[in-house]
mmCIF file of the C-alpha atoms, coordinates in Angstrom:
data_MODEL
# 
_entry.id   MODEL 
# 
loop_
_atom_site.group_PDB 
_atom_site.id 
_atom_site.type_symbol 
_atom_site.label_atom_id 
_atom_site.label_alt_id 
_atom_site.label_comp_id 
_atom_site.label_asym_id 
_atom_site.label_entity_id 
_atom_site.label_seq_id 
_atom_site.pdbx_PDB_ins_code 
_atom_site.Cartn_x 
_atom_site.Cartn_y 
_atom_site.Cartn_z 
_atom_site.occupancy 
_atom_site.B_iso_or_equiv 
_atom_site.pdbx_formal_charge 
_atom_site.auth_seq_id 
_atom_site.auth_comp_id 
_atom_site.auth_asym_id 
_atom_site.auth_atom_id 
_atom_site.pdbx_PDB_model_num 
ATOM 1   C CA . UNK A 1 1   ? 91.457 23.703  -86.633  1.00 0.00 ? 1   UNK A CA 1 
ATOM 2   C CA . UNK A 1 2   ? 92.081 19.926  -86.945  1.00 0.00 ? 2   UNK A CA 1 
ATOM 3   C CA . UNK A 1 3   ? 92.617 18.417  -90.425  1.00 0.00 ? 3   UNK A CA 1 
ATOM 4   C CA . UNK A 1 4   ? 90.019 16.138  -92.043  1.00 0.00 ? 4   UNK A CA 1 
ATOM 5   C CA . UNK A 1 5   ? 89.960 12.679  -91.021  1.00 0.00 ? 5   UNK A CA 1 
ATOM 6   C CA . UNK A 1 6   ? 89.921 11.068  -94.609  1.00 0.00 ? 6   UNK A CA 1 
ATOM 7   C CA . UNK A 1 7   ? 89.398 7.637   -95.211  1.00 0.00 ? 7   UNK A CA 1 
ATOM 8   C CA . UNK A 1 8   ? 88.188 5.099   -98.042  1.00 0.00 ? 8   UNK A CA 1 
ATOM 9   C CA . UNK A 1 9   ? 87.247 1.911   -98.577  1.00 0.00 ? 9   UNK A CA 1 
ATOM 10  C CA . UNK A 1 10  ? 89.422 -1.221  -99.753  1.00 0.00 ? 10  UNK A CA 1 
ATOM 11  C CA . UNK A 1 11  ? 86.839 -3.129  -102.326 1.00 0.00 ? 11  UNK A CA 1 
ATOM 12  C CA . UNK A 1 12  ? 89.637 -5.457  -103.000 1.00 0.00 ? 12  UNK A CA 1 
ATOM 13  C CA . UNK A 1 13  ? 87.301 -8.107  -101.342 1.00 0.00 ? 13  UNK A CA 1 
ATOM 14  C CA . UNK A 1 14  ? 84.421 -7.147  -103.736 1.00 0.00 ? 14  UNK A CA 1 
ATOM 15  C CA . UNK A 1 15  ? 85.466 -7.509  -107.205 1.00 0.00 ? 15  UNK A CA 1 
ATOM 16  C CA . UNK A 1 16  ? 81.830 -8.472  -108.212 1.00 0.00 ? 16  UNK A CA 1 
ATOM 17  C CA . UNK A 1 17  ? 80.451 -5.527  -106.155 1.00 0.00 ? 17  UNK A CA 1 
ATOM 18  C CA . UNK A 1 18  ? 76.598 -4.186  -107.306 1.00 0.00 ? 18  UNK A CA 1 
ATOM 19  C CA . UNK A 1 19  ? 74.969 -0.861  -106.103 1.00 0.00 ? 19  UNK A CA 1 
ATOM 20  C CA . UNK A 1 20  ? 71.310 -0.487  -107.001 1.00 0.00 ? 20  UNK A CA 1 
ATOM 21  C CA . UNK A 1 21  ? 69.211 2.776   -106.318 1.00 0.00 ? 21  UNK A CA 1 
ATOM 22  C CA . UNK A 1 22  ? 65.432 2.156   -106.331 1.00 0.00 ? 22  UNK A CA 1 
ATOM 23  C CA . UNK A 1 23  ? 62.514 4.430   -105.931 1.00 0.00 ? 23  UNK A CA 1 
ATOM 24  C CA . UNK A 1 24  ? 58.898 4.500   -106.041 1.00 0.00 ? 24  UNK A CA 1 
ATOM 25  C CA . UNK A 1 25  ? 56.960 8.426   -106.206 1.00 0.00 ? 25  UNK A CA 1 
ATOM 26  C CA . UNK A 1 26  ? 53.536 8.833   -105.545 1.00 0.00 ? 26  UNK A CA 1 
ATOM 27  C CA . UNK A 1 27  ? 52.063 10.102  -108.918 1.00 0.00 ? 27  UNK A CA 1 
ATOM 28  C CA . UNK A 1 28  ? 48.314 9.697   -107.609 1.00 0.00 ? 28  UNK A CA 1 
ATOM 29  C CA . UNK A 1 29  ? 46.696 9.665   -104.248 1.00 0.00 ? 29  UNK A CA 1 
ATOM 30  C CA . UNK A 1 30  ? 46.179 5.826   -104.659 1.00 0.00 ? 30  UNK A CA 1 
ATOM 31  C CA . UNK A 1 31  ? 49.809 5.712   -104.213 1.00 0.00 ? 31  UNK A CA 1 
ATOM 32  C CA . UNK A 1 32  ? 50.262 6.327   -101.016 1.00 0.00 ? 32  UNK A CA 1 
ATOM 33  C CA . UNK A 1 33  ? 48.372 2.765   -100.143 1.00 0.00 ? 33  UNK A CA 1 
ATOM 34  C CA . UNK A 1 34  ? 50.726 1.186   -102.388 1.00 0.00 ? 34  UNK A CA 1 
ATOM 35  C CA . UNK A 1 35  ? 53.535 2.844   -101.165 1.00 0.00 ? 35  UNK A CA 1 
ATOM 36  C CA . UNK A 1 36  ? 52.254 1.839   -97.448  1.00 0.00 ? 36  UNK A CA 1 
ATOM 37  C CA . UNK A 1 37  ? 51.881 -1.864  -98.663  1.00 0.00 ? 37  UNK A CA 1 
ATOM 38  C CA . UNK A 1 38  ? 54.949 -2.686  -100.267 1.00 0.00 ? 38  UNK A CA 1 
ATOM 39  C CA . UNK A 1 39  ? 57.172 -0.869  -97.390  1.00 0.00 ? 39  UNK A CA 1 
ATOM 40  C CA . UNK A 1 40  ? 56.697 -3.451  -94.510  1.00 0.00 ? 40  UNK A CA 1 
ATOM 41  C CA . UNK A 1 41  ? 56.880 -6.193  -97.075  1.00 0.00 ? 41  UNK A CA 1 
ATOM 42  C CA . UNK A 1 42  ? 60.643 -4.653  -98.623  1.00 0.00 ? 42  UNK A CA 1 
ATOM 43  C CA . UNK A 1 43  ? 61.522 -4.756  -94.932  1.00 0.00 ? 43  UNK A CA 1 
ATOM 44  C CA . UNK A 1 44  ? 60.619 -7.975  -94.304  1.00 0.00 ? 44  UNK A CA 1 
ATOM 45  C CA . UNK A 1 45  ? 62.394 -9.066  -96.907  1.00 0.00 ? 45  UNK A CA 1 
ATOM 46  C CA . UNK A 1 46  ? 65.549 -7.398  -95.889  1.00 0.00 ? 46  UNK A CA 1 
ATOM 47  C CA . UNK A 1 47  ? 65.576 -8.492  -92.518  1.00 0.00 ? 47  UNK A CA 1 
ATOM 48  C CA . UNK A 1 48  ? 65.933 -12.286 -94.031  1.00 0.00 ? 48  UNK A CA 1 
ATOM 49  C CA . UNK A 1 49  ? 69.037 -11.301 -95.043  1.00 0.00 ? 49  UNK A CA 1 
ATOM 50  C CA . UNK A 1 50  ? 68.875 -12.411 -99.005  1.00 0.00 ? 50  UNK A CA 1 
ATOM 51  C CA . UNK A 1 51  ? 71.739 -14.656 -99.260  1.00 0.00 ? 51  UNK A CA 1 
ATOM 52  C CA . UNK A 1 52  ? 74.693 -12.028 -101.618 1.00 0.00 ? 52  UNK A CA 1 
ATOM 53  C CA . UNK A 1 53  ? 72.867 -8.836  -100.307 1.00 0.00 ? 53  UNK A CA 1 
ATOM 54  C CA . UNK A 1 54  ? 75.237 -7.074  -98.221  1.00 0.00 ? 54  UNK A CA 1 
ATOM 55  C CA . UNK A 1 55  ? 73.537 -3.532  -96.684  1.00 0.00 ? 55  UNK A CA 1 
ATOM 56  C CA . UNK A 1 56  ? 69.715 -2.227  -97.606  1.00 0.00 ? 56  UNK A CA 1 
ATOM 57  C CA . UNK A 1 57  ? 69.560 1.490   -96.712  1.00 0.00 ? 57  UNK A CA 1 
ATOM 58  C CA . UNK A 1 58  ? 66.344 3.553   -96.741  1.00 0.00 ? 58  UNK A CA 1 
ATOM 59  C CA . UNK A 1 59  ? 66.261 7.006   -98.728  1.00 0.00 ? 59  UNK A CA 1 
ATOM 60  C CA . UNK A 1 60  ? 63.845 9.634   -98.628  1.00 0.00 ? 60  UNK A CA 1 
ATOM 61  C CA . UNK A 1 61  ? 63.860 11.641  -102.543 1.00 0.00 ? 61  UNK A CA 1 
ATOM 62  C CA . UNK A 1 62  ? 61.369 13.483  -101.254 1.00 0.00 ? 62  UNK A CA 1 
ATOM 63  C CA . UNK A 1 63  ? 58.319 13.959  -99.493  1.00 0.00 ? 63  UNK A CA 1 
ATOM 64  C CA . UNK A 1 64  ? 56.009 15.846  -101.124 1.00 0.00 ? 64  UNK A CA 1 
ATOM 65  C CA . UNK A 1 65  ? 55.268 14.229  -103.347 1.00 0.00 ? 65  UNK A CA 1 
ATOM 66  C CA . UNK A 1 66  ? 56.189 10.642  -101.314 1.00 0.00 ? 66  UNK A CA 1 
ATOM 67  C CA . UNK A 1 67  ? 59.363 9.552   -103.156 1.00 0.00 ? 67  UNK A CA 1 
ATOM 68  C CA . UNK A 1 68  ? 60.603 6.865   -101.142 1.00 0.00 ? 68  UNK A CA 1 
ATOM 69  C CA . UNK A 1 69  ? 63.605 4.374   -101.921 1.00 0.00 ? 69  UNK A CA 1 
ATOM 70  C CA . UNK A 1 70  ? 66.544 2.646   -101.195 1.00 0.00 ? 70  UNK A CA 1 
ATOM 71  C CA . UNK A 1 71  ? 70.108 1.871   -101.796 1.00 0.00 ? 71  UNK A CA 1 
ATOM 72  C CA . UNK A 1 72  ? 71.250 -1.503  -101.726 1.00 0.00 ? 72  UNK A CA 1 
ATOM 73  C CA . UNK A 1 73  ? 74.439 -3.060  -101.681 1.00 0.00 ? 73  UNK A CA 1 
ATOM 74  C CA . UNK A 1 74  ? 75.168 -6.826  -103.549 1.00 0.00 ? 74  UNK A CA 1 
ATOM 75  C CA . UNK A 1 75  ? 78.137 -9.251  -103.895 1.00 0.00 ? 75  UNK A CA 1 
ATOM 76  C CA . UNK A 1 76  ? 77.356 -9.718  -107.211 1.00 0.00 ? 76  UNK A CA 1 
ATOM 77  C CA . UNK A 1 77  ? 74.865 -9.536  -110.267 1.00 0.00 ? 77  UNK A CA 1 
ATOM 78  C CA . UNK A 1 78  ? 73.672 -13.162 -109.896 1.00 0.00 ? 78  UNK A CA 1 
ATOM 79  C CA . UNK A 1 79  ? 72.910 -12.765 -106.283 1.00 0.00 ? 79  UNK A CA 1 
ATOM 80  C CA . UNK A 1 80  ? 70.403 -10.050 -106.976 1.00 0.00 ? 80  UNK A CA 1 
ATOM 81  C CA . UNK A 1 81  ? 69.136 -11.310 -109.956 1.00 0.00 ? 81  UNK A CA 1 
ATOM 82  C CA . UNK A 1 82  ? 67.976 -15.024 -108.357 1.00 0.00 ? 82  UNK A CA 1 
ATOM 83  C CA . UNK A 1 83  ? 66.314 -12.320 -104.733 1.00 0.00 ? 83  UNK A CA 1 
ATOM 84  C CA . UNK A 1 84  ? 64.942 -10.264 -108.090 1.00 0.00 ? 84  UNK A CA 1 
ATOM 85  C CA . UNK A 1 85  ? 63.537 -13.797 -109.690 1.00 0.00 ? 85  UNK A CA 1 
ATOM 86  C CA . UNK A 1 86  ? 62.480 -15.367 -106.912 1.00 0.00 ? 86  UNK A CA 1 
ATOM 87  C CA . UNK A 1 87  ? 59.394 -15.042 -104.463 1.00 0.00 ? 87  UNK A CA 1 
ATOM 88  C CA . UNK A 1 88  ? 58.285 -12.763 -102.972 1.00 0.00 ? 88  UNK A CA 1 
ATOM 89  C CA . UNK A 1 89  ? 59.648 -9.931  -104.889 1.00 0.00 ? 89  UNK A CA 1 
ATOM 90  C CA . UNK A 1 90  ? 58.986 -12.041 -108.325 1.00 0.00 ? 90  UNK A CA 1 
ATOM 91  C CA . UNK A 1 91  ? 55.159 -11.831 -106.914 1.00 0.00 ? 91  UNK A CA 1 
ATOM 92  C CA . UNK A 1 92  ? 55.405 -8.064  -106.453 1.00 0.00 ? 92  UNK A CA 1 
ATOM 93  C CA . UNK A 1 93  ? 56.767 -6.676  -109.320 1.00 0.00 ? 93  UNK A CA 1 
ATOM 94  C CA . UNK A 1 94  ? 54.420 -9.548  -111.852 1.00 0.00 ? 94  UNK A CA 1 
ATOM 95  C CA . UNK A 1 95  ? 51.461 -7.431  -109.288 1.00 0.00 ? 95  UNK A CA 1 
ATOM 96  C CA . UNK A 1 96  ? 52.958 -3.643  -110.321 1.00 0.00 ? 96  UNK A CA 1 
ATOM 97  C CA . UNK A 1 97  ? 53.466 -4.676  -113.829 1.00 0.00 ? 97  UNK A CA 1 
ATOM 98  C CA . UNK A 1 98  ? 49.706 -5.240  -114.172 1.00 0.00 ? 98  UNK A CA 1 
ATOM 99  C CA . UNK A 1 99  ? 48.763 -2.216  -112.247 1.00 0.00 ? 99  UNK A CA 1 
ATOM 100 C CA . UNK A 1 100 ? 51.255 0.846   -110.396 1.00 0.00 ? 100 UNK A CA 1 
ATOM 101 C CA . UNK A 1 101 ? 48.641 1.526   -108.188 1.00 0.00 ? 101 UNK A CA 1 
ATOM 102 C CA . UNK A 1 102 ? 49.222 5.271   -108.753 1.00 0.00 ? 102 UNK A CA 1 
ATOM 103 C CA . UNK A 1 103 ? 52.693 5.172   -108.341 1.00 0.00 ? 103 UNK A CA 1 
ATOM 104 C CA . UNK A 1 104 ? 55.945 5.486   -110.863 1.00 0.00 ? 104 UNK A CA 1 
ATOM 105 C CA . UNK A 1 105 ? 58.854 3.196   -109.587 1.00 0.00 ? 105 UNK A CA 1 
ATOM 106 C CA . UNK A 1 106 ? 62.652 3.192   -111.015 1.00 0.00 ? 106 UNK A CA 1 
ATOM 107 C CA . UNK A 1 107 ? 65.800 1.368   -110.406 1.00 0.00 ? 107 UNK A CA 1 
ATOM 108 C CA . UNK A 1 108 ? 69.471 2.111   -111.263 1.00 0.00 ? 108 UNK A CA 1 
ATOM 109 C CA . UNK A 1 109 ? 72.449 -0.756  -111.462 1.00 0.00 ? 109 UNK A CA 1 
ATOM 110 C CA . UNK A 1 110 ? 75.789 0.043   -111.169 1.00 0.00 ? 110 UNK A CA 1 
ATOM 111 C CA . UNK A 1 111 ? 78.447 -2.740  -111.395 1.00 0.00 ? 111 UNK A CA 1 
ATOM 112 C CA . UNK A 1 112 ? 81.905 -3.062  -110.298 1.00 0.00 ? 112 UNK A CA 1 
ATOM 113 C CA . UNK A 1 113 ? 83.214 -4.881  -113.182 1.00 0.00 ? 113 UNK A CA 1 
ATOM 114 C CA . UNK A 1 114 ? 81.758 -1.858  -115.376 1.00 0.00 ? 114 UNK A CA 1 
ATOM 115 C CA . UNK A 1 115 ? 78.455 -1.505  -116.692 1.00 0.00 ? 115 UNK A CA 1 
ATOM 116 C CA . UNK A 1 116 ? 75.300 -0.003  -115.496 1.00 0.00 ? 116 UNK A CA 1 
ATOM 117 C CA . UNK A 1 117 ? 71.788 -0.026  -116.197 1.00 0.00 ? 117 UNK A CA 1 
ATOM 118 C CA . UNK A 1 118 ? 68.332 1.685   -115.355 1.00 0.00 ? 118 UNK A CA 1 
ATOM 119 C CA . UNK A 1 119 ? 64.513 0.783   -115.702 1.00 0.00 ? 119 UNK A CA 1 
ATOM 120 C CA . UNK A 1 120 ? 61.816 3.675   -115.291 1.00 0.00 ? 120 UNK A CA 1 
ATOM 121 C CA . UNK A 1 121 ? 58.016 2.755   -114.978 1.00 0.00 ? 121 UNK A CA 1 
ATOM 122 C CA . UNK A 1 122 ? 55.602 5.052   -114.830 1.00 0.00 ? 122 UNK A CA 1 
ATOM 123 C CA . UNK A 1 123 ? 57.775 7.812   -113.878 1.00 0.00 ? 123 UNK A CA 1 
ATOM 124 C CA . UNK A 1 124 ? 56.441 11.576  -114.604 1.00 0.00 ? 124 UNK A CA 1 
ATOM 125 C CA . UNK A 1 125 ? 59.640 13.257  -114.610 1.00 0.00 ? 125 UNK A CA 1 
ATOM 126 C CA . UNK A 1 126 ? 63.251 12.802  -115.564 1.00 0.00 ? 126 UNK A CA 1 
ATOM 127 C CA . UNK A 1 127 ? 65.522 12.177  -113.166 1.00 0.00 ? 127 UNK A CA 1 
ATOM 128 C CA . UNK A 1 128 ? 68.856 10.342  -112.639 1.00 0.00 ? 128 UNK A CA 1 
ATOM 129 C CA . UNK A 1 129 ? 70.408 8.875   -115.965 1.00 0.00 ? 129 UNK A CA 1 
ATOM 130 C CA . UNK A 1 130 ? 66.989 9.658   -117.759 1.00 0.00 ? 130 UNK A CA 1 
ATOM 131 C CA . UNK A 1 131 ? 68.264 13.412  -117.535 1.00 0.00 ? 131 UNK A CA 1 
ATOM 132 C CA . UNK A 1 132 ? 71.503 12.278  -118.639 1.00 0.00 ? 132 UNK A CA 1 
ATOM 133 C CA . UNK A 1 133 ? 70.812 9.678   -121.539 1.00 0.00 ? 133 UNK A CA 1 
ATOM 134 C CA . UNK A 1 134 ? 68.496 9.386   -124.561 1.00 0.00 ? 134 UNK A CA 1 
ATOM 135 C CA . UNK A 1 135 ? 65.542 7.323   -123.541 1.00 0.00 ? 135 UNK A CA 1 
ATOM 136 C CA . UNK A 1 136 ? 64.175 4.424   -125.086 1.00 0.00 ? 136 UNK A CA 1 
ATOM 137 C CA . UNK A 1 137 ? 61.733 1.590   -124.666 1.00 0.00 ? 137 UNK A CA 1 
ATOM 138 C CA . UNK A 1 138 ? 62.237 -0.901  -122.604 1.00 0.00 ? 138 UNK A CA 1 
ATOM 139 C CA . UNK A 1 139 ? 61.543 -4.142  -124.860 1.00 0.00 ? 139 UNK A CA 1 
ATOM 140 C CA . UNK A 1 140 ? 63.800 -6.768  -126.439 1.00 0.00 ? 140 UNK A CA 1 
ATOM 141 C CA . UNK A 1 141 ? 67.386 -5.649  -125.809 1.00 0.00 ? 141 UNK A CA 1 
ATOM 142 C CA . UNK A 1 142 ? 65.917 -3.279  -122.652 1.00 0.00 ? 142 UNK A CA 1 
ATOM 143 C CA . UNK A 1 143 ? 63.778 -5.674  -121.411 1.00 0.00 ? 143 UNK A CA 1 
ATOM 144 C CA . UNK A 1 144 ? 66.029 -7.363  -118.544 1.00 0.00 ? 144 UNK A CA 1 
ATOM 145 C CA . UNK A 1 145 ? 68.275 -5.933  -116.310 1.00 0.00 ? 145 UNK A CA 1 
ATOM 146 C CA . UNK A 1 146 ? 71.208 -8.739  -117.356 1.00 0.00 ? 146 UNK A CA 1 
ATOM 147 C CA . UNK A 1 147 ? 70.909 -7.396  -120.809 1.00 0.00 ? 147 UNK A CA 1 
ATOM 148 C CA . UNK A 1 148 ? 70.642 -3.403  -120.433 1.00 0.00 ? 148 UNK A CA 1 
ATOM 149 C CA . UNK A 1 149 ? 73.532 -4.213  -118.140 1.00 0.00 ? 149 UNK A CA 1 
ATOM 150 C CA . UNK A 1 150 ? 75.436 -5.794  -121.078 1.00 0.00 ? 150 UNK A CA 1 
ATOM 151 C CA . UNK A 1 151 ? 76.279 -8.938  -119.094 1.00 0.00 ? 151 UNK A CA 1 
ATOM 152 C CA . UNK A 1 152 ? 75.925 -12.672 -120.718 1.00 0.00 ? 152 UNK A CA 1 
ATOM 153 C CA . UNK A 1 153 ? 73.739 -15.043 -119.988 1.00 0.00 ? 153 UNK A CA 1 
ATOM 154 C CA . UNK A 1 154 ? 70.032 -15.872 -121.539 1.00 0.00 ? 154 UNK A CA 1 
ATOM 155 C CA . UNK A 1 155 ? 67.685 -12.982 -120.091 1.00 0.00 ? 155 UNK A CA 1 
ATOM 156 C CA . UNK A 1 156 ? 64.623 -14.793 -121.923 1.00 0.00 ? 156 UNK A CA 1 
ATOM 157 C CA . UNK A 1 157 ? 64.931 -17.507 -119.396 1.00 0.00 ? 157 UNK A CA 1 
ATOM 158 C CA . UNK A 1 158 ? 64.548 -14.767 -116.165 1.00 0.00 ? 158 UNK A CA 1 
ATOM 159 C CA . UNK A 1 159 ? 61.398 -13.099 -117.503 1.00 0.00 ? 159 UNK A CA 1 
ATOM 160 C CA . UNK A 1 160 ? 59.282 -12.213 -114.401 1.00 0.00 ? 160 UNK A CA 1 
ATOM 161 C CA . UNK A 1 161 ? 55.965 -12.958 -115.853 1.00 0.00 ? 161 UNK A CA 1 
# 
């Protein structure tokens, strides 16, 4: 039997590197309309090619009920952060603050430099770091990603609403 063909990856070239796992789970019938309206608009987006976002990748969680999400790939945290701030994803997520339309939707950051950080809205049960760390609101020091994140800058100025 041949031996494993092993290989890895030299990130030498992406010392800024950001992964970020999102997901959005049905928690009501309604959500399957929002989960049909925001897909065609995420891939839209994509298919601009965001300048700093290096590969989008669907995943499937699950499909009953519909968890749907993705895994995305960055050069860095500023990239993502001025897609994340800009329009039109500043325009949906200011429209699923104000209402989930039946759904739950999460996100979790992991940087190269160190650091990660999560955001869970409207989601029913734990899963990823929620079943590993202590939960707790997401206001003042939790409210941005930059700051959960631990990285500097002035997170009052990138407020999506």
């Amino acid at each position: 039997m041949p031996a494993a063909n092993r290989q890895t990856v030299d990130l030498s070239g992406f010392p800024d590197l950001v992964v970020i796992y999102l997901g959005m789970r049905v928690n009501r019938p309604r959500g399957l309309r929002t989960l049909a309206w925001i897909g065609p608009r995420i891939r839209r987006s994509v298919l601009e090619r965001p300048d700093g976002l290096l590969l989008h990748e669907d995943l499937i969680f699950s499909m009953f009920p519909p968890h749907l999400g993705m895994r995305q790939y960055w050069r860095d945290f500023d990239a993502m952060e001025r897609w994340a701030r800009s329009l039109p994803h500043k325009q949906w997520w200011q429209r699923f603050v104000r209402d989930t339309g039946g759904t739950g939707f999460w996100h979790e950051t992991y940087l190269m430099r160190g650091g990660m950080e999560a955001i869970y809205d409207d989601v029913d049960r734990p899963l990823g770091l929620m079943r590993v760390a202590p939960l707790e609101p997401a206001r003042g020091r939790g409210h941005a990603a930059r700051t959960r994140a631990g990285l500097g800058g002035d997170a009052a100025d990138l407020s999506p609403g």
